[in-house]
C-alpha positions as CSV (number, residue, x, y, z in Angstrom):
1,X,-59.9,-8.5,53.9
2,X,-59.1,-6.9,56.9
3,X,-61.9,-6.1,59.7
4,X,-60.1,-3.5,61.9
5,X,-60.3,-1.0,60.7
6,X,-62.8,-2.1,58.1
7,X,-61.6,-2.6,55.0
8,X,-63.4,-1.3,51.6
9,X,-64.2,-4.9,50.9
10,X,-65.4,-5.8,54.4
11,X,-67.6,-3.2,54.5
12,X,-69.4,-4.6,51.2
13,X,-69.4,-8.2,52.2
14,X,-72.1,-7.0,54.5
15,X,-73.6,-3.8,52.9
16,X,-74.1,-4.9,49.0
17,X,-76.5,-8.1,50.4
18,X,-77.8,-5.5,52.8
19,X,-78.8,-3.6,49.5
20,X,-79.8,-6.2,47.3
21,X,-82.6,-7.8,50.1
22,X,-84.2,-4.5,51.0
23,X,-86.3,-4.0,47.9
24,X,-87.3,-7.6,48.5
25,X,-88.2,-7.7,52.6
26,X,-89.7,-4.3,51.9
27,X,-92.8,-5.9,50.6
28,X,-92.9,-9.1,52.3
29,X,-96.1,-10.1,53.4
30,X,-97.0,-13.3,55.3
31,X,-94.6,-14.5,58.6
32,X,-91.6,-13.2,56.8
33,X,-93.2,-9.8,57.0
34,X,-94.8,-9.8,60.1
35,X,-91.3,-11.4,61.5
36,X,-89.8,-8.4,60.4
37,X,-92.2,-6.2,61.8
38,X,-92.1,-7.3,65.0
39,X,-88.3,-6.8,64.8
40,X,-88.9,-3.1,64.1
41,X,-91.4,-2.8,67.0
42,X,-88.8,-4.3,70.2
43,X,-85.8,-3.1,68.2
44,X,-83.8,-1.2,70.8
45,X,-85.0,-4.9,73.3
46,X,-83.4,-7.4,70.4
47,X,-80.2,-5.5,70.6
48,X,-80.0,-5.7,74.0
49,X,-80.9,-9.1,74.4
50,X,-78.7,-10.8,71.5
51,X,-75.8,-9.3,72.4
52,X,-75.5,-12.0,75.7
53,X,-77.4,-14.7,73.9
54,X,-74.9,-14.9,70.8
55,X,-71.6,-14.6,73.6
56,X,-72.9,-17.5,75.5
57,X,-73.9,-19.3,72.3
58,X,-70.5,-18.7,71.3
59,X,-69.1,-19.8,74.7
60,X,-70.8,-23.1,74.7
61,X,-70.1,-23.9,71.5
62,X,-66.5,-23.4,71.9
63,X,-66.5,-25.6,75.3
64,X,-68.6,-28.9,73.3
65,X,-65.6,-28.3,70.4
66,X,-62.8,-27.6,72.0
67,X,-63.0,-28.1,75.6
68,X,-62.2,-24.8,76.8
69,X,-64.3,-21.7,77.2
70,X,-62.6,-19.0,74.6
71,X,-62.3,-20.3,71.2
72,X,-59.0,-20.6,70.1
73,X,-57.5,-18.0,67.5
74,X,-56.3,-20.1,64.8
75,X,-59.6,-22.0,64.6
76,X,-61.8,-21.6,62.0
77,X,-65.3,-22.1,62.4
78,X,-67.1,-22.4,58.4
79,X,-69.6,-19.1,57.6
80,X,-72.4,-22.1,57.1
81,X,-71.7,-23.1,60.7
82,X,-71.9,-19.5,61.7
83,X,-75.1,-19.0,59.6
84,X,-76.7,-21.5,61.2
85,X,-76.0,-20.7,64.6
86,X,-77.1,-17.0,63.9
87,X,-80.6,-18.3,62.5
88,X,-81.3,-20.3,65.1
89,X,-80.6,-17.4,68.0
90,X,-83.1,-15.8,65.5
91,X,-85.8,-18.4,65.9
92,X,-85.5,-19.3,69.5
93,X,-85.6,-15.0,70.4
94,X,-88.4,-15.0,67.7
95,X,-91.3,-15.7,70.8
96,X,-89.6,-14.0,73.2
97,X,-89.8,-10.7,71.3
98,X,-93.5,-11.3,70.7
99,X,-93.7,-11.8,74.4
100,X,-92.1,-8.8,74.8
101,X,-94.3,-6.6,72.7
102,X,-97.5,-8.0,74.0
103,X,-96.2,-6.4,77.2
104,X,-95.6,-3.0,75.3
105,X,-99.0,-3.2,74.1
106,X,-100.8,-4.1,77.4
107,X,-98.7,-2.1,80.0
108,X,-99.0,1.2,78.4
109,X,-98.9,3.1,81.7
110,X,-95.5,2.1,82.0
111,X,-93.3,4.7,80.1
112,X,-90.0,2.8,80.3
113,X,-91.3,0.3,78.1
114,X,-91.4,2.3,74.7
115,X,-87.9,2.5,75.0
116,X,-87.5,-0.5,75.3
């Protein structure tokens, strides 16, 4: 399928699983729901953040592979390779957005911070 500009079918490869798991994660209790709570709570801070953490994950894993800094085009890196780099980004930001929320919570007389 093609990705630009999005195909029907790439569009479902991410929306149908999308679909299917919110029912589920919308009653998750335990650390998969608070998890996802505290996701909710520093949204607008986890997009700003992972944006540079996945690039230079992606940079370094590129330079251990291949030696050079961009990843080559005709490579192709496997989707569990991917997945498990993705989780892992996941994990290690995982404390730093609690970090970031106990600041939220404790610095209320700074305005910025709700936005953030």
């Amino acid at each position: 399928p093609s990705k630009s500009p999005p195909s029907l079918q790439f569009v479902l490869m991410g929306l149908a699983p999308s679909l299917l798991a919110f029912p589920l994660l919308a009653r998750a209790r335990g650390l998969i729901g608070e998890t996802l709570e505290l996701f909710g709570q520093v949204a607008m801070f986890f997009y700003l953040v992972h944006i540079p953490v996945y690039h230079l994950v992606g940079k370094l894993q590129a330079q251990l592979r291949f030696g050079v800094s961009p990843t080559p085009g005709d490579s192709q890196l496997s989707y569990l390779w991917l997945f498990g780099c993705w989780l892992a980004v996941l994990l290690v930001l995982v404390p730093l957005l609690r970090r970031w929320r106990d600041l939220k919570r404790a610095r209320r007389d700074l305005w910025l911070l709700r936005y953030l």
